[in-house]
C-alpha positions as CSV (number, residue, x, y, z in Angstrom):
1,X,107.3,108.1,97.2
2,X,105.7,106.4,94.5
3,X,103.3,102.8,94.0
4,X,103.4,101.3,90.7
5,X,101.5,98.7,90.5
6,X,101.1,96.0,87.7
7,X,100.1,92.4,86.6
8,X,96.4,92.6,86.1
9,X,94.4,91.5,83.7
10,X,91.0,89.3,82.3
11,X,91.6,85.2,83.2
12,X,89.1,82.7,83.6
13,X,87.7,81.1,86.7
14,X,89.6,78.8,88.4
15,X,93.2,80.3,87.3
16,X,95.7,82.3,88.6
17,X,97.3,86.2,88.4
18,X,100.4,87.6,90.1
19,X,100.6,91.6,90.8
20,X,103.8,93.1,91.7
21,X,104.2,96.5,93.2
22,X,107.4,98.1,93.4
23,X,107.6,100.5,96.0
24,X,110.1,103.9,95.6
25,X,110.6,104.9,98.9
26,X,113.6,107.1,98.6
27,X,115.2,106.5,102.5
28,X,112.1,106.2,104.1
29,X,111.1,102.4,106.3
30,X,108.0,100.4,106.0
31,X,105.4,99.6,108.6
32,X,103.3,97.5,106.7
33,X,102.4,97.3,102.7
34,X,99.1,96.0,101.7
35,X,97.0,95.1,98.6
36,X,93.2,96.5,99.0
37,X,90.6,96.0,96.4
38,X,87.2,98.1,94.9
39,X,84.8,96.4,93.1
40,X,82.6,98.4,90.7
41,X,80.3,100.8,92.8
42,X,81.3,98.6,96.5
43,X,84.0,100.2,99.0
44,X,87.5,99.7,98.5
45,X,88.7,96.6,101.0
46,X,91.6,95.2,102.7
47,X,92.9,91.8,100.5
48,X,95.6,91.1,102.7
49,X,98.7,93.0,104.2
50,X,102.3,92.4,105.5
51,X,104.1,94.2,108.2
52,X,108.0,94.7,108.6
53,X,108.6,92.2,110.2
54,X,106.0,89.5,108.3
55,X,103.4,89.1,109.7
56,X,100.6,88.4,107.2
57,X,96.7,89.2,107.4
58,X,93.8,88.2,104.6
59,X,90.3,88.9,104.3
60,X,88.2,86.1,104.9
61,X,87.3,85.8,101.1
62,X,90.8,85.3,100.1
63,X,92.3,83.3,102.8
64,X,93.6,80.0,101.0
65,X,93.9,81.2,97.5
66,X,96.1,84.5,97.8
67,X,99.4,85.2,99.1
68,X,101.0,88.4,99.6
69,X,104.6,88.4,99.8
70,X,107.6,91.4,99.5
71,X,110.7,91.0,98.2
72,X,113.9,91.4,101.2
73,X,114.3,95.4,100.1
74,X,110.8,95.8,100.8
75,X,110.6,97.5,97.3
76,X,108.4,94.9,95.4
77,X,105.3,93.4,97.0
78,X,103.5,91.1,95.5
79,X,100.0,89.3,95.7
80,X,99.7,85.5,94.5
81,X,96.2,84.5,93.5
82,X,94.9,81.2,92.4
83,X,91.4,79.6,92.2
84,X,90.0,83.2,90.9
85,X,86.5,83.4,91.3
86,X,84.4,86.2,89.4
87,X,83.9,87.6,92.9
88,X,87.2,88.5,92.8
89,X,86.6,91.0,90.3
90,X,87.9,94.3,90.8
91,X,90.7,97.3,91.1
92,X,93.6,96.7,93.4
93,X,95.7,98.8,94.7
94,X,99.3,98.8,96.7
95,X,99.1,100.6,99.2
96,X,102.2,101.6,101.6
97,X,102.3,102.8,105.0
98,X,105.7,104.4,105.7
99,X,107.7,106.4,108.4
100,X,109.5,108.7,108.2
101,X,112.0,111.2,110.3
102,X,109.2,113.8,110.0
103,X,106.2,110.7,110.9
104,X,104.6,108.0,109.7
105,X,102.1,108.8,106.3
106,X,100.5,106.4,104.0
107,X,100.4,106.1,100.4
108,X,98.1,104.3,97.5
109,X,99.2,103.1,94.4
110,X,97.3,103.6,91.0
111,X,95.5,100.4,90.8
112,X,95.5,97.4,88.3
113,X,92.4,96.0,87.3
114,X,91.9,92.4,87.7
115,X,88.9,90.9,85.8
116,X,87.8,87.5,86.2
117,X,85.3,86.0,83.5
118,X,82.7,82.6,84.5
């Protein structure tokens, strides 16, 4: 299984960044995928996530502005976000929580810096 994720980079306040994540998964089926984020020295958080069947969640501080979306494979997820603010600063990762014959196991991407100048 691998997480490649992609589409960061430095914008300005107020515009907008698309990552993409494409998800190799060989034969295994998604629970959920998710985007978390790590600001320098702060935890790494949950952005927002999407289960099989849809269902969406956000963090309070993104709810509005970001939307996380997966193609119908469930290969490619994807996180939409406009309005940056410099808050939104960070690393973010895919990350992939999968099941398996042999159980269910999670798994992180690489990350893909986002950096958002004032």
């Amino acid at each position: 299984v691998q997480l490649q994720a992609s589409g960061g980079g430095l914008v300005q306040t107020g515009k907008s960044l698309r990552l993409s994540c494409a998800v190799s998964r060989s034969t295994f089926s998604v629970n959920a995928l998710a985007w978390y984020r790590q600001a320098p020295g702060k935890q790494r958080d949950l952005v927002a996530s999407i289960t099989s069947i849809g269902s969406t969640n956000y963090a309070d501080s993104v709810k509005g502005r970001f939307t996380i979306s997966r193609d119908g494979t469930g290969n490619t997820l994807y996180l939409q976000m406009n309005a940056l603010i410099p808050e939104d600063t960070a690393v973010y990762y895919c990350y992939a929580d999968l099941q398996s014959a042999n159980g269910r196991r999670q798994y992180w991407g690489q990350g893909t810096l986002v950096t958002v100048s004032s």
